[in-house]
Every structure is written in structure tokens, then in C-alpha cells.
C-alpha positions as MATLAB code, in Angstrom:
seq = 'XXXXXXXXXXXXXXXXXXXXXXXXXXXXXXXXXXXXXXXXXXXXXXXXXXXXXXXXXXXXXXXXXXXXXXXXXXXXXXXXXXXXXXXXXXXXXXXXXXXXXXXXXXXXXXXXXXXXXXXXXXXXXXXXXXXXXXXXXXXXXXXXXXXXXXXXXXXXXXXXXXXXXXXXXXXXXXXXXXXXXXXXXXXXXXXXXXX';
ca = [
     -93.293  109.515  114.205;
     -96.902  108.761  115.247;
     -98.118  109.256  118.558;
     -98.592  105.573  118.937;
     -94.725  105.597  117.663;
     -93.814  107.960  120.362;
     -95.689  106.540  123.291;
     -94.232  103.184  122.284;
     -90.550  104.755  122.495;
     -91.739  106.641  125.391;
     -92.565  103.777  127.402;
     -89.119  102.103  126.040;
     -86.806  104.834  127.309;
     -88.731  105.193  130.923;
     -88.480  101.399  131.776;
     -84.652  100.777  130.164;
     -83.269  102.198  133.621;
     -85.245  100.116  135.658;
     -84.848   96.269  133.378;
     -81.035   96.979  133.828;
     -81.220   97.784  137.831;
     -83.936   94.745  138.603;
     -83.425   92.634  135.555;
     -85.941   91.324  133.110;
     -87.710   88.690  136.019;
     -87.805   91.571  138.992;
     -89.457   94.481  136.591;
     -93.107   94.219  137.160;
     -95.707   96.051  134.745;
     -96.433   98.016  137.617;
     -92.646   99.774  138.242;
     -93.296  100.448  134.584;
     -96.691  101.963  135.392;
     -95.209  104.066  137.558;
     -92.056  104.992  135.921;
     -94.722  106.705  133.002;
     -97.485  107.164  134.566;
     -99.532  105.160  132.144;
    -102.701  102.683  132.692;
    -101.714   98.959  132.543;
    -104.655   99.177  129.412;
    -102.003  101.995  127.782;
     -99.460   99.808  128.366;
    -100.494   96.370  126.844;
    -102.019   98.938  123.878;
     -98.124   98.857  122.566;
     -96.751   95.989  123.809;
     -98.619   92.606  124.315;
     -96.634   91.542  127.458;
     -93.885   92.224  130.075;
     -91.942   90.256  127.695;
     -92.150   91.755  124.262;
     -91.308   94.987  126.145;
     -88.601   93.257  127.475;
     -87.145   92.415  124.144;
     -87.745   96.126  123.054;
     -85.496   97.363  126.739;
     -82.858   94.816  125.805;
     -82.168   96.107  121.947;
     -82.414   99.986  123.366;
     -79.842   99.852  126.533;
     -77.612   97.272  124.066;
     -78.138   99.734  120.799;
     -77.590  102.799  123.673;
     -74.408  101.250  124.858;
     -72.902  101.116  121.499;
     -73.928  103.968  119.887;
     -72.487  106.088  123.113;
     -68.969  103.536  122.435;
     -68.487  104.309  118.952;
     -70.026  108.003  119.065;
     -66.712  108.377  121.989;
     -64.335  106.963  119.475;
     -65.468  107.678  115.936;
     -63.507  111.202  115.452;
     -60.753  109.575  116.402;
     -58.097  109.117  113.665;
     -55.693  106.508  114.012;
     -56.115  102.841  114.920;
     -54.291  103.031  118.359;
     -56.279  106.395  119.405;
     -59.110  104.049  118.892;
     -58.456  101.582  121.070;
     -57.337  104.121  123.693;
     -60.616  105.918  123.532;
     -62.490  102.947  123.746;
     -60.776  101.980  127.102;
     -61.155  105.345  128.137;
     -64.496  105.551  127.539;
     -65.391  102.421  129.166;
     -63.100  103.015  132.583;
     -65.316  104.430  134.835;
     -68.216  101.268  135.446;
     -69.380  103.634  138.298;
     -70.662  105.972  135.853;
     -71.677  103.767  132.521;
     -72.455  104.807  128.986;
     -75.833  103.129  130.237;
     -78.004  103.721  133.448;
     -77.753  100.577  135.338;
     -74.493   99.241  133.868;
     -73.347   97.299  131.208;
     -76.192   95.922  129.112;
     -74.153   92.722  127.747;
     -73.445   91.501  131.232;
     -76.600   92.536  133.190;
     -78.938   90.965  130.736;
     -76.719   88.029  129.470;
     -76.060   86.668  133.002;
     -79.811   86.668  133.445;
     -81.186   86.002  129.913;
     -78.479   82.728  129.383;
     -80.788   80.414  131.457;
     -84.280   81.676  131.201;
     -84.720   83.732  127.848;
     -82.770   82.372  124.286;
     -84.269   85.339  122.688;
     -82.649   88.208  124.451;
     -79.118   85.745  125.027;
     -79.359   85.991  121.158;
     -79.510   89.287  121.106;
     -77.152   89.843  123.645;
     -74.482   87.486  122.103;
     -74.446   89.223  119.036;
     -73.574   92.393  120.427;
     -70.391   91.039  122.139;
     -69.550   89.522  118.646;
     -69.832   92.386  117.188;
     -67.890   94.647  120.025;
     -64.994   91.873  119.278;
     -65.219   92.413  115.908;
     -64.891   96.097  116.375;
     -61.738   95.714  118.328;
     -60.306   92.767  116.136;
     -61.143   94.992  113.064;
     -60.007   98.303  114.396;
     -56.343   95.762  115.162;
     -56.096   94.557  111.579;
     -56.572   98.067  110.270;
     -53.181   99.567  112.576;
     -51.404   96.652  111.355;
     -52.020   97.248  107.608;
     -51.684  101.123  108.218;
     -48.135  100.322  110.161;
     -49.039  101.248  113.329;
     -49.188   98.170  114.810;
     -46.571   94.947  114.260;
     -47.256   92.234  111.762;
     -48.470   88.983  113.262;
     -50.034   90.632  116.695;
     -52.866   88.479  116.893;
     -56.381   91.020  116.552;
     -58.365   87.939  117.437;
     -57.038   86.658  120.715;
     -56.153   90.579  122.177;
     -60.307   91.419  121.002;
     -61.213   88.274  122.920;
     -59.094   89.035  125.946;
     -59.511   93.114  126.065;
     -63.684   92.313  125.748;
     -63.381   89.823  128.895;
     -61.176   91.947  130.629;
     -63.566   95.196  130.294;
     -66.355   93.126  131.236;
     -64.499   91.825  134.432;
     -63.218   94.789  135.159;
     -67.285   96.111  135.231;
     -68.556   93.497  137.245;
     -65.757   93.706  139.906;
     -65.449   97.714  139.873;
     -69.274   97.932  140.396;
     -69.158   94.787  143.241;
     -66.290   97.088  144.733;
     -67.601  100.162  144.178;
     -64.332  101.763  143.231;
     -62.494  101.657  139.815;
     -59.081  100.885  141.050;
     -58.933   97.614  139.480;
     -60.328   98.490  136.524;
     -57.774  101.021  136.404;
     -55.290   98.398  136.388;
     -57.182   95.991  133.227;
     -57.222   98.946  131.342;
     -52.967  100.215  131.812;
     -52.705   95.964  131.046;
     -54.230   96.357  127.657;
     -52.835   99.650  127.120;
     -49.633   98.207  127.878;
     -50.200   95.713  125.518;
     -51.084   97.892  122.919;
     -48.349   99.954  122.958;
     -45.848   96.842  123.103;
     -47.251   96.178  119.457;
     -47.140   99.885  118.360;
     -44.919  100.840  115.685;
];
């Protein structure tokens, strides 16, 4: 990596925290200034506006908030521990994979009427976190862990909506309780299609 390359990342990972706790419109280049400590003249060296480094934020906390997902589930072996880990993993919105929350939901509810780049960017993340789940379903139910016919589609499509509600209300809340009870629902559901 250059030093251009790591000043560039640099810059990156000190402003992700603060796009996902004041979202892309209330970041200014100067809490970015101050987050590194770099000239607004060092700053528009790497990036040519607020918004190109906005684009750069989004794909880091989204790519951050994966990675950390699978990285919590990936030794696990069977289809079912999968799911479980995932849910696990994702339980606690107080303290999230990502500083700031949950990337899909803090940027899409901003980006969806001000920015198609980043609501691209954001949408195909949840399509491919439903994928994930509807994949990771398909595979139990040809390994025989899971029934035939449990529908991987609809239960990806309702367990991502119900993580993501669960989020937004734990954090409003500022408890997990009723996250707590999303994720014994799906877990409930899960094991009512276990073999």
C-alpha cells in the first residue's frame, strides 16, 4: 500500500464512525478534519468531495458489517448453527458489529430520498444478506436438517425485516428486550422446521 493508499484508508476508517452517528447530510468536512487531524487541502487531495468520501464510508461500514457477520458464523458447521449464530451475533443492537449501528438501515433510510448511488449500494447488501439466509435454508434442507418445502425465501425475507426492526426499536428503546423476543420468534421457527 502507498502512502497515498494509506492516508486514503486512513481518512476512510476515522470518518465511518461519525457518517453512521450524523448521517451522510450532517457530516461536515470539518468533523472529518478533526476526526484526523488533516488540512481540508489533505483531504480533497484523496477524495474530490464530501460526497465521493461518502460513497467510500458507505461501502466500508456496509463491507465492515458483513465481514464481522460471516467472520461470527463461518466456523460454524451445520446449517441450523448458522442461522443461530447469525441471530446471536446480531442480538445485541446496543453494541453493533459496526460503530454507530446498522449500516443498511442508517444509510438506506437517509440515502432512499436524496442519494440513488449509496441506496444502490445499500440495497444490494440486504439482497445479498437474504440470499445468505435463503441459501444457508436450502442447504439444511438438502443436508436433512431442515423439512422439505419450508419456504428459504419468505423466512430470509421475514428474519432480515425482523433483525432490522428489532435494531431500530432496541436502539429507540435503548434496551434489547424486544429484540430478545424477534430473535426466540425466528429461533422458534427454525427449530419447528428442524429435522
Amino acid at each position: 500500500m502507498t502512502k497515498a493508499e494509506r492516508t486514503k484508508q486512513f481518512i476512510i476508517e476515522k470518518a465511518a464512525p461519525i457518517f453512521m452517528t450524523k448521517g451522510v447530510a450532517g457530516t461536515a468536512m470539518s468533523d472529518i478534519m478533526e476526526a484526523t487531524k488533516l488540512a481540508k487541502g489533505s483531504l480533497y487531495v484523496h477524495f474530490e468531495n464530501k460526497e465521493e468520501l461518502s460513497y467510500s464510508v458507505v461501502d466500508y461500514n456496509l463491507n465492515a458489517f458483513i465481514d464481522r457477520t460471516l467472520a461470527a458464523v463461518s466456523n460454524l458447521k451445520t446449517a441450523k448453527l448458522k442461522l443461530f449464530g447469525m441471530l446471536d451475533f446480531l442480538s445485541d443492537p446496543l453494541n453493533p458489529p459496526v460503530a454507530g449501528g446498522c449500516p443498511m438501515m442508517n444509510f438506506g433510510m437517509e440515502a432512499d430520498d436524496t442519494s440513488p448511488v449509496i441506496r444502490d449500494k445499500v440495497c444490494k447488501i440486504i439482497v445479498d444478506v437474504q440470499k445468505f439466509i435463503r441459501e444457508t435454508v436450502e442447504s439444511g434442507i438438502e443436508a436433512g436438517e431442515f423439512k422439505q418445502g419450508w419456504d428459504a425465501r419468505t423466512f430470509a425475507t421475514k428474519t432480515y425485516a425482523m433483525i432490522e426492526g428489532g435494531i431500530l426499536v432496541s436502539r429507540v428503546a435503548g434496551n434489547n428486550d424486544q429484540m430478545n423476543i424477534l430473535v426466540n420468534i425466528m429461533k422458534a421457527e427454525i427449530d419447528e422446521n428442524s429435522l
